[in-house]
Steps between C-alpha positions, in 0.01 A plus 500: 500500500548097502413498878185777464351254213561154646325673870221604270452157371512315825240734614257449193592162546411498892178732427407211265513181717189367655441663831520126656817454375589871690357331852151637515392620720809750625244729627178561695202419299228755542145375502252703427111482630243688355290508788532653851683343780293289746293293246512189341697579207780629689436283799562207216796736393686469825480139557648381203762780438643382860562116308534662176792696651649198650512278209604747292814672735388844533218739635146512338407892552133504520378847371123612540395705184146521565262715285221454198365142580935389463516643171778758654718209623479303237561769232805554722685177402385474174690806437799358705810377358440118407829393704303279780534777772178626432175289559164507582259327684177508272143374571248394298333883536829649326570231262203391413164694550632832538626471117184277375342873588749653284602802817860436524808663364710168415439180313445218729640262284758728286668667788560252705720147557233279707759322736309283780147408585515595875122386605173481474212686730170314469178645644207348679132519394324661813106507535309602812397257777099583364595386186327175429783386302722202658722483158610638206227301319210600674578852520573527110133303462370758749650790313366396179169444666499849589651768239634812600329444860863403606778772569865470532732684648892613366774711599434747172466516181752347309643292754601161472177431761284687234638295219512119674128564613418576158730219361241290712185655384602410137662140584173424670278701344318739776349816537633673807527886586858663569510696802876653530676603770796657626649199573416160629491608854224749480305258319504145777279677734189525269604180373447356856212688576320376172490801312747332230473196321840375463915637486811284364713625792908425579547233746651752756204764516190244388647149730459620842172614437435159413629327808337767734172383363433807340514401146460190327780400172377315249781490276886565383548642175824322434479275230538202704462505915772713670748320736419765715119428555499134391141415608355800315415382102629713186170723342630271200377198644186631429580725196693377321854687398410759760846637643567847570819533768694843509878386423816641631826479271890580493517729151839693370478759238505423104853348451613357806738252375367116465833406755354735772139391476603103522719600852223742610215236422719192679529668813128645501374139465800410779318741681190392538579166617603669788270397805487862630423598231155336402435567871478861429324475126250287686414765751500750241240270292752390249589166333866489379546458140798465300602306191720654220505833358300372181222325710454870652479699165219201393296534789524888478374492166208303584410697738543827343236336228269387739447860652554698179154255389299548789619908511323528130244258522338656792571846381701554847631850595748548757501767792 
């Protein structure tokens, strides 16, 4: 009886050590993405998990869960034990403006641990060749020289094109029509043609339009100018405190143990650093990030704000 108490106490006692101090990780770490394979998000996924794996001594299982604008991914971890096997690779769609429209089944900020700030995905402010606009300045005076005789286009209702277009109208106080489409894509041919005004656009589908001649960028809506397109000025340079950049970030579910997220933030900003990797953020349109788990959760919260304010303000309805 001696020997069948004193096992059950060095198991309590085991079961209650920090999972550092039990060499985590002894396992593959599954990563979830709530988005289907071949695009950015779990492009992004698969070039950090490689470094991720690396520094952390074991395999980084990505795993597509794509479905409901993320929401089924994401409500996947947050229902997922909180032991640091588990974690998800949000955006600022899932995290942030999918719950400012209240049409998710989890708590953004409840059910999660926010872990890393992966990156940052600025977009550019395209306008047709026609346009007599040269800059951001003179095609916000031209705008407000002519209300609601300017159109713009976005990838849908709800979007985080439809909402950073509108986040302009209201920062710089225009009148411009919304046009949506199904998707960005559908939308650059009118825009080249002339039959659309303007489109924030990612760097990878709006930029080569731009060096073929086609298009002409006016713009980055980064807060300040992107590493990536140096020579191109931030809207904000113009309007001020303009900044609207979909994020990418390194979340656990509620609980994850503060241990675990310190290890899994260290090597996530290790990762980054990585030469390779910035290579392949950059082609993807993405500025590396990092900084501590607490930096994250501020900048989340911010941004959450900033969309949940425009979303009622302008009375916005998603698709």
């Amino acid at each position: 009886m001696k020997i069948v108490s004193s096992l059950l106490l060095a198991v309590a006692a085991l079961a209650a050590m920090p999972l550092h101090a039990q060499g985590y990780p002894t396992k593959p770490i599954r990563l979830v993405v709530p988005f289907p394979a071949g695009g950015a998000t779990d492009i992004l996924a698969r070039a950090v998990s490689q470094k991720l794996g690396e520094r952390l001594t074991t395999s980084i299982v990505v795993d597509n869960k794509p479905g409901a604008g993320g929401t089924i991914g994401s409500d996947l971890v947050a229902k997922a034990p909180a032991d640091g096997y588990t974690l998800l690779l949000a955006t600022s769609s899932t995290h942030s403006i999918g719950p400012s429209f209240g049409k998710v089944p989890y708590d953004a900020v409840a059910d999660f641990t926010p872990i890393a700030h992966v990156g940052n995905a600025p977009s550019i402010m395209l306008v047709p060749n026609t346009s007599p606009a040269k800059s951001v300045k003179e095609w916000i005076d031209y705008a407000r020289k002519n209300p609601g005789q300017l159109n713009y286009a976005s990838s849908g209702n709800g979007t985080v094109v439809h909402l950073s277009t509108e986040y302009l109208k209201a920062q710089s106080g225009v009148f411009l029509v919304h046009i949506p489409y199904r998707g960005t894509a559908l939308a650059i041919p009118d825009l080249v043609s002339g039959k659309l005004d303007l489109l924030l656009d990612s760097l990878p589908s709006g930029l080569p339009h731009v060096k073929e001649g086609r298009l002409r960028a006016l713009g980055i809506t980064s807060a300040k100018r992107s590493p990536l397109l140096p020579e191109l000025p931030a809207i904000a340079e113009t309007v001020p405190g303009y900044e609207s950049v979909t994020w990418f970030g390194l979340y656990g579910p509620k609980g994850v143990p503060a241990d675990i997220v310190n290890r899994l933030n260290a090597a996530v900003n290790q990762s980054l650093q990585d030469a390779d990797v910035k290579e392949r953020l950059a082609r993807l349109g993405i500025e590396p990030a990092g900084g501590t788990a607490q930096q994250f959760t501020a900048m989340t919260n911010t941004d959450r704000a900033r969309w949940k304010k425009i979303i009622d303000d302008r009375k916005i309805v998603a698709d």
